[in-house]
C-alpha positions as a Markdown table, in Angstrom:
| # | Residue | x | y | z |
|---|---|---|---|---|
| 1 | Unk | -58.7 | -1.5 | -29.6 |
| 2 | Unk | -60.6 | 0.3 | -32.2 |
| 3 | Unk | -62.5 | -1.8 | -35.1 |
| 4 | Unk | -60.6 | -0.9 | -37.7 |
| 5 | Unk | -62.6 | -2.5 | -40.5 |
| 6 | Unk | -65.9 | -0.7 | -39.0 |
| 7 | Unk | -64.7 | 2.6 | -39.1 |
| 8 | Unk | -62.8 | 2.1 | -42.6 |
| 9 | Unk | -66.1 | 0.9 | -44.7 |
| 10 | Unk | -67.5 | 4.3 | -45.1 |
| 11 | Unk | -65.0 | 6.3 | -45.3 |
| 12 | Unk | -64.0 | 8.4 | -48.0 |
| 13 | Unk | -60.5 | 8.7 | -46.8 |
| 14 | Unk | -59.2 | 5.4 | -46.0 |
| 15 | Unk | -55.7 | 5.7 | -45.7 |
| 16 | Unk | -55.8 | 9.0 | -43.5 |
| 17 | Unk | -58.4 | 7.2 | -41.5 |
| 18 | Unk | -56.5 | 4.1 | -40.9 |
| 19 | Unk | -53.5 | 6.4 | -40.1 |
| 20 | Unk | -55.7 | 8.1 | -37.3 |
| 21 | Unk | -57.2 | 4.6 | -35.8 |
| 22 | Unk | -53.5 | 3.6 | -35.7 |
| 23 | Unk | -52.6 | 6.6 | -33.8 |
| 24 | Unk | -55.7 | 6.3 | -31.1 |
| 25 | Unk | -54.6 | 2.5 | -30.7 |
| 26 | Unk | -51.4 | 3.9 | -29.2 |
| 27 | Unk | -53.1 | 6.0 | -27.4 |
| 28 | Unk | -55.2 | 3.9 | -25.7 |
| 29 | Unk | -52.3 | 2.0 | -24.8 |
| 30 | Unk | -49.9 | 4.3 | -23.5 |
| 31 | Unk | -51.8 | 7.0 | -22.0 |
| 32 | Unk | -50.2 | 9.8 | -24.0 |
| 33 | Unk | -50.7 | 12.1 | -26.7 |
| 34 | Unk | -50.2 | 10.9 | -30.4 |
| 35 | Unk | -50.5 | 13.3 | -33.4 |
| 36 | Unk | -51.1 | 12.5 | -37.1 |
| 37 | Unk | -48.7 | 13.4 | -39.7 |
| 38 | Unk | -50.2 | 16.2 | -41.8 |
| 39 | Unk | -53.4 | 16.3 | -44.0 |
| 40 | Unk | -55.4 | 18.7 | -45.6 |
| 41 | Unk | -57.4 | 20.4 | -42.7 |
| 42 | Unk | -60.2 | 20.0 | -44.4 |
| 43 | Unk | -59.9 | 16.3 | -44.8 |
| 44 | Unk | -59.0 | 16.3 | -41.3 |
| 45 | Unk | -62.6 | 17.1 | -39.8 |
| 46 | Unk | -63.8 | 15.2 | -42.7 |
| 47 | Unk | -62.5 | 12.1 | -41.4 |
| 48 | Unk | -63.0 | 13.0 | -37.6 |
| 49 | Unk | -66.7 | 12.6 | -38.5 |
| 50 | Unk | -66.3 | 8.6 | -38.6 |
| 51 | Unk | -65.1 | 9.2 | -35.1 |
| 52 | Unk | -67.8 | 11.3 | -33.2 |
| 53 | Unk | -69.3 | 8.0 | -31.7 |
| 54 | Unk | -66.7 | 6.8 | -30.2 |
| 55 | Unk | -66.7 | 8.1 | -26.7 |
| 56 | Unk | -63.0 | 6.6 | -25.3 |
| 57 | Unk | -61.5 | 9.1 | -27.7 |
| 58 | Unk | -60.9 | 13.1 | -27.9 |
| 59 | Unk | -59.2 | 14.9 | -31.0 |
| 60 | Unk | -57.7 | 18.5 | -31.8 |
| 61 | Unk | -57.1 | 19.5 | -35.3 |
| 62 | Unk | -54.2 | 22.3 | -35.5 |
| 63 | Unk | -51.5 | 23.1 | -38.1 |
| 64 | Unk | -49.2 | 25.3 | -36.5 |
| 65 | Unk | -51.2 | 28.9 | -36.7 |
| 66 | Unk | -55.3 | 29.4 | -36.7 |
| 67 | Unk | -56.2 | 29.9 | -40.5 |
| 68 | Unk | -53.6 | 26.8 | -41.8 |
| 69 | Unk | -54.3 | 24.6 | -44.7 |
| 70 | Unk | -52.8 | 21.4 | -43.9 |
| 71 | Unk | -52.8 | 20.2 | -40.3 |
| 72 | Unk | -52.2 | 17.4 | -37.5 |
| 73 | Unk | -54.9 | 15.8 | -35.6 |
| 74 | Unk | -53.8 | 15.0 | -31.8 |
| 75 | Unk | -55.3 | 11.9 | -30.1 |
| 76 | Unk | -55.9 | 11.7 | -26.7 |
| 77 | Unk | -58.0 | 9.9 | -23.8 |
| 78 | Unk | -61.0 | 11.4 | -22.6 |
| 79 | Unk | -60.2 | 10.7 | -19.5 |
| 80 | Unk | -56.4 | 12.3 | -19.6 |
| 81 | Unk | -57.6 | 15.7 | -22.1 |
| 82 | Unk | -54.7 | 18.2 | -22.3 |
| 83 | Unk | -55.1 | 22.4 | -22.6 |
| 84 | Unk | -55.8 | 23.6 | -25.6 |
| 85 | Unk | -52.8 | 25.9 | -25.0 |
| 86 | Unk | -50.5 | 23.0 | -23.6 |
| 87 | Unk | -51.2 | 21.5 | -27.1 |
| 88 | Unk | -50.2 | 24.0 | -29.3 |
| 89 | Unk | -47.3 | 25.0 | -27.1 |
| 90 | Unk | -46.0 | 20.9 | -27.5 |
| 91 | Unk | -47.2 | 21.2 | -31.6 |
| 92 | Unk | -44.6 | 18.8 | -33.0 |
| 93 | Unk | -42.9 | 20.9 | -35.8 |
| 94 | Unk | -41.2 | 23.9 | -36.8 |
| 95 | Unk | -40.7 | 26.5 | -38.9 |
| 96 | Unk | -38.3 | 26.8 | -41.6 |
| 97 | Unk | -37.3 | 29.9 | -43.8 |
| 98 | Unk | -36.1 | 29.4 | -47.4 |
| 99 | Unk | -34.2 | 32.1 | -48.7 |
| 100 | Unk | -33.2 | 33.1 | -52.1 |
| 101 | Unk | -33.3 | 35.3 | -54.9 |
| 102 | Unk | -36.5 | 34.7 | -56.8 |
| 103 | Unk | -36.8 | 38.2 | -58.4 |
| 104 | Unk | -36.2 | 36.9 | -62.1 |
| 105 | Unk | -37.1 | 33.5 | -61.9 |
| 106 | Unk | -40.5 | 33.0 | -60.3 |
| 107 | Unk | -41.3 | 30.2 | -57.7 |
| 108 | Unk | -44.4 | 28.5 | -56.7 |
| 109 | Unk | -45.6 | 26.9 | -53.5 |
| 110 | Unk | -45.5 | 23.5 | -55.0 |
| 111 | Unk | -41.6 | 24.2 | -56.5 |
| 112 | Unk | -41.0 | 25.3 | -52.8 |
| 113 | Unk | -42.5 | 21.6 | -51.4 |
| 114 | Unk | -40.8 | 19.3 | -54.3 |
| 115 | Unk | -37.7 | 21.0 | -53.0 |
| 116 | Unk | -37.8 | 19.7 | -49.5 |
| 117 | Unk | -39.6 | 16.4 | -50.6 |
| 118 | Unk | -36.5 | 16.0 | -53.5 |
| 119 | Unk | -34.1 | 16.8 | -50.3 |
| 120 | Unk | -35.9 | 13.8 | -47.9 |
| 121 | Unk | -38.8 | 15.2 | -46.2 |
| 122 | Unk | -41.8 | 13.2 | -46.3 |
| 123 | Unk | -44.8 | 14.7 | -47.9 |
| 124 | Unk | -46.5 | 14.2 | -44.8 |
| 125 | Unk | -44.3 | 15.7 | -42.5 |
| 126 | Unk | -44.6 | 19.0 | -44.6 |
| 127 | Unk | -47.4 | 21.5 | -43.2 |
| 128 | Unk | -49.0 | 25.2 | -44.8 |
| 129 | Unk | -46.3 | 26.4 | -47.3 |
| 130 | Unk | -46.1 | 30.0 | -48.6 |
| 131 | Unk | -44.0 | 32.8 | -50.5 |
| 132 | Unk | -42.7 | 35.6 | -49.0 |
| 133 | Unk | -42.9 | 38.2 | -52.2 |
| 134 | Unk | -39.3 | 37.0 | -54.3 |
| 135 | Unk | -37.1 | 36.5 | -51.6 |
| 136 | Unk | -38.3 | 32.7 | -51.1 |
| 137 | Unk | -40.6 | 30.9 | -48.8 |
| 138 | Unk | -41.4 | 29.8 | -45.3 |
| 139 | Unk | -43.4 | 26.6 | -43.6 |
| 140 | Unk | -44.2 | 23.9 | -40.7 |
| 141 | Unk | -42.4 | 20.8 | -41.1 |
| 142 | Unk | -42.4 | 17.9 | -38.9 |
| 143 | Unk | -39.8 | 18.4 | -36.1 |
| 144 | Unk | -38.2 | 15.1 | -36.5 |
| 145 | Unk | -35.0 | 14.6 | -39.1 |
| 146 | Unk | -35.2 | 18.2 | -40.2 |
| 147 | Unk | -31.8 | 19.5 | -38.9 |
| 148 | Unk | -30.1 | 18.3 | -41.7 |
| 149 | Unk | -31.8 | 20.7 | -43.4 |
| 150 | Unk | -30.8 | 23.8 | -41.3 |
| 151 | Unk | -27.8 | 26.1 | -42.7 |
| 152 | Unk | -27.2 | 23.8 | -46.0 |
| 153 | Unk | -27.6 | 25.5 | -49.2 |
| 154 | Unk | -29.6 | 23.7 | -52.1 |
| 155 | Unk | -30.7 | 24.7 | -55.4 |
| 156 | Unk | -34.2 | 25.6 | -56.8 |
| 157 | Unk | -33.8 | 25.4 | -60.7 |
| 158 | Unk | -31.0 | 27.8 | -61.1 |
| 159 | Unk | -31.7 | 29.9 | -57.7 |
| 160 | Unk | -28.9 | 28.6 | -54.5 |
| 161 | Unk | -31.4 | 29.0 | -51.5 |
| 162 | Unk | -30.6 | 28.4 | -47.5 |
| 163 | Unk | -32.9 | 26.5 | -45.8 |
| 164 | Unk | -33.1 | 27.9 | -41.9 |
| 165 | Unk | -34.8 | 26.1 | -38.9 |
| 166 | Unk | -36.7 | 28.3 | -37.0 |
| 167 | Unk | -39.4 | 28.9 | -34.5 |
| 168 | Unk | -42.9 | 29.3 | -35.9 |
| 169 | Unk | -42.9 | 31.9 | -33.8 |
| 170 | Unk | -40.4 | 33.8 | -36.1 |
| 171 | Unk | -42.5 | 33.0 | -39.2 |
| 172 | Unk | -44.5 | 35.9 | -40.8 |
| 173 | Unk | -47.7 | 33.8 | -40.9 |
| 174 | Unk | -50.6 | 34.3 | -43.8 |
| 175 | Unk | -53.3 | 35.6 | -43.4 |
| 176 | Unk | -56.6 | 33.1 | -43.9 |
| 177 | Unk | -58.4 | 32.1 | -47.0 |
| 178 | Unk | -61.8 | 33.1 | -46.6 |
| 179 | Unk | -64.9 | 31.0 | -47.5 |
| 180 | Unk | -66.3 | 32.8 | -51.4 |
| 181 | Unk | -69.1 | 32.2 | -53.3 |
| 182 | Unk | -68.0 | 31.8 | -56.8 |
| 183 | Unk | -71.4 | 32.2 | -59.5 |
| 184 | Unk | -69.8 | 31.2 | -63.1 |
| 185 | Unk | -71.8 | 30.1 | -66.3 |
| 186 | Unk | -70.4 | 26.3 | -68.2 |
| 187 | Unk | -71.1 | 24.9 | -71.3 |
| 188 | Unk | -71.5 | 21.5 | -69.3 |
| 189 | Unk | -71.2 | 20.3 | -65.7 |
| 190 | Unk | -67.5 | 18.6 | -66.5 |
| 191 | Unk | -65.5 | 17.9 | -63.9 |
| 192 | Unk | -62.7 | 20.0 | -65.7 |
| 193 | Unk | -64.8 | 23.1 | -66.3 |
| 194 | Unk | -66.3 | 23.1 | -63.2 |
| 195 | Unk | -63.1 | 22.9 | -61.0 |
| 196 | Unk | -61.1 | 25.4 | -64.0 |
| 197 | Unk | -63.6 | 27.9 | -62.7 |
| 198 | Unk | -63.8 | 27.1 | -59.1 |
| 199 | Unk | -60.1 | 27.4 | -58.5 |
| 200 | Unk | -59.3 | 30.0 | -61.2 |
| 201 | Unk | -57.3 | 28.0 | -63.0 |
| 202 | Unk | -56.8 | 27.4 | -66.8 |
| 203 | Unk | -58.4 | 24.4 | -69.0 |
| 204 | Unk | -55.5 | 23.0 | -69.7 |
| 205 | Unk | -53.7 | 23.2 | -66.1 |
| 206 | Unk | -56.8 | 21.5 | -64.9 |
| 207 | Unk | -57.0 | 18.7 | -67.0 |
| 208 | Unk | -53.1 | 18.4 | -65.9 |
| 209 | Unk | -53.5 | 18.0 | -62.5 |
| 210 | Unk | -56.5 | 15.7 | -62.7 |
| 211 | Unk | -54.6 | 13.4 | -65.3 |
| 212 | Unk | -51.6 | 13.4 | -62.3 |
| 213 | Unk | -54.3 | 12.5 | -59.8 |
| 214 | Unk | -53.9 | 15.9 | -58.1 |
| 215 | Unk | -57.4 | 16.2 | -57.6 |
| 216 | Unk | -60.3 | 14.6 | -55.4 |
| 217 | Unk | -63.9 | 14.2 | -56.2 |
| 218 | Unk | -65.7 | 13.6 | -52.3 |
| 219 | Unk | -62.5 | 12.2 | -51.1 |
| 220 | Unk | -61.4 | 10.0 | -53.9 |
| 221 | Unk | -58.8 | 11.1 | -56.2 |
| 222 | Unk | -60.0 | 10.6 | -59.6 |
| 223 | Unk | -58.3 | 11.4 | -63.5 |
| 224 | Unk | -61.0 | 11.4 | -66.0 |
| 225 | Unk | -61.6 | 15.2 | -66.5 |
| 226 | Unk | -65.0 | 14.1 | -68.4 |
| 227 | Unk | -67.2 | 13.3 | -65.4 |
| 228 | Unk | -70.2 | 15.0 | -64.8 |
| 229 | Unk | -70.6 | 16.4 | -61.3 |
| 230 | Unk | -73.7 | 17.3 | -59.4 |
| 231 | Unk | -75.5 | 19.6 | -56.5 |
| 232 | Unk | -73.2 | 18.7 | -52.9 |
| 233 | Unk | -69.9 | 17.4 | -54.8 |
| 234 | Unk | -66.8 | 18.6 | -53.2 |
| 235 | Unk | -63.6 | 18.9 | -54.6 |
| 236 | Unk | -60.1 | 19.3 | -53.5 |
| 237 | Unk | -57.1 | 20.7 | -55.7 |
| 238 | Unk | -54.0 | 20.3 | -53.9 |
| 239 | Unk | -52.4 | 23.1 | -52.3 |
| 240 | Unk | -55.7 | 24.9 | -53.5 |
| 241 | Unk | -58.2 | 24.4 | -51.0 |
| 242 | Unk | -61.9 | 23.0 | -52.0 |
| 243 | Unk | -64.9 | 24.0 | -53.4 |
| 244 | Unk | -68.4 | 23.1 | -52.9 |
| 245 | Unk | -70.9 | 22.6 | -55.6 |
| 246 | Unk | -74.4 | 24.4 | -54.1 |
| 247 | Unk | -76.5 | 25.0 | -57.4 |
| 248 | Unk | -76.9 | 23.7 | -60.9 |
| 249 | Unk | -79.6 | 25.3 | -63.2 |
| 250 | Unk | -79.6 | 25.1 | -66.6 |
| 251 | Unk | -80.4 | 28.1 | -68.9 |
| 252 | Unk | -82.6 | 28.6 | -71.9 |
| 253 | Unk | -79.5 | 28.5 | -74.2 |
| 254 | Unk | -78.5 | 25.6 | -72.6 |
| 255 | Unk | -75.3 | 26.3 | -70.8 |
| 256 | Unk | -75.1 | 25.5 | -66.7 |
| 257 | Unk | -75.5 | 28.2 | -64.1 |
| 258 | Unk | -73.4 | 27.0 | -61.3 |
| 259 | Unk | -73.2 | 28.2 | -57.7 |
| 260 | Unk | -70.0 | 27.2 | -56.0 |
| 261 | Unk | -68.6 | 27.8 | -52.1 |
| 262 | Unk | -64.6 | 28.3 | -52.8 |
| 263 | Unk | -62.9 | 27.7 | -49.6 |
């Protein structure tokens, strides 16, 4: 069995790590393959770090395509490792196709989510989540307790949409967010400015989503928009990816010129 209060000291994220130490305990008592519900890829091979000394133990981080935000990480025993290709084939989730009429009334990614989370799906059963143009939205979602979702109609505001269960390989998939440099000039190092300009998105929205605990600062969630942040702090906006503070020089006027890797 895996220490669990060893691994857990250091870690920034404690409840996705216990989550994954659960997991490999089944593992190592069953012989089979468990997967995580999903995370934030990135916080995925954050947390597999914790892990890389531990030799009884292999993992595989996957979200349903290549270039997907939120993933699953599968477990297995080093001594009974699946194909890569066997793994993704047996990828425990589906896709699902929302469809409605979004041409006058505008929808978001995160409407799209708090409609399936408002109809009973977990959070972390939902995976990647985008728009196709104004005629609604597709996923990955969990493959367990979803068919009560297939062929019923619901309502998004004031939009009727039909939720369909499909393959993922019948989704349109995205194509990936590349890694960007982002070079922007602050009146301070705030946590606020800094992240408004990093994920291109307005003061006050910002300060919103801190205040709702939307945000992270190196893997904690934090709501004081005030704090100062410095060179190798990484945050991450949900549904919006991370950025990466690289440089922070100040200027002869005074204001902060701040190198940032968006990705």
């Amino acid at each position: 069995m895996i220490d669990l209060k060893e691994i857990l000291r250091n870690s920034n994220y404690k409840k996705e790590t216990k989550e994954l130490i659960n997991i490999a305990n089944l593992v190592y008592k069953h012989w089979k393959t468990y997967w995580t519900g999903f995370n934030s890829t990135y916080v995925c091979e954050e947390i597999l770090k914790d892990f890389e000394n531990i030799n009884d133990f292999k993992f595989f981080v996957y979200g349903g395509f290549p270039s997907s935000q939120r993933s699953r990480i599968a477990c297995f025993r080093e001594d009974n490792i699946p194909e890569e290709d066997t793994l993704k084939r047996n990828f425990p989730a589906k896709g699902i196709q929302i469809n409605g009429n979004f041409l006058f009334d505008n929808a978001t990614q995160d409407d799209f989510r708090s409609l399936l989370i408002e109809n009973g799906v977990n959070e972390k059963k939902i995976g990647d989540v985008w728009n196709i143009g104004d005629r609604g939205a597709q996923g990955i979602i969990d493959n367990l307790d979803i068919e009560h979702l297939s062929e019923k109609i619901f309502y998004l505001r004031d939009v009727k949409v039909k939720i369909n269960v499909v393959g993922i390989d019948e989704l349109q998939i995205p194509t990936g967010r590349l890694k960007k440099l982002v070079n922007t000039v602050e009146a301070s190092t705030r946590l606020d400015a800094i992240a408004s300009a990093g994920f291109r998105i307005s003061r006050t929205k910002i300060i919103e989503r801190i205040e709702n605990g939307m945000l992270r600062l190196n893997g904690n969630k934090v709501n004081k928009p005030t704090i100062n942040l410095k060179i190798g702090d990484k945050l991450q906006l949900e549904n919006k990816g991370f950025i990466e503070i690289l440089d922070l020089e100040i200027t002869k006027r005074e204001r902060w010129k701040v190198k940032l890797l968006r990705k």
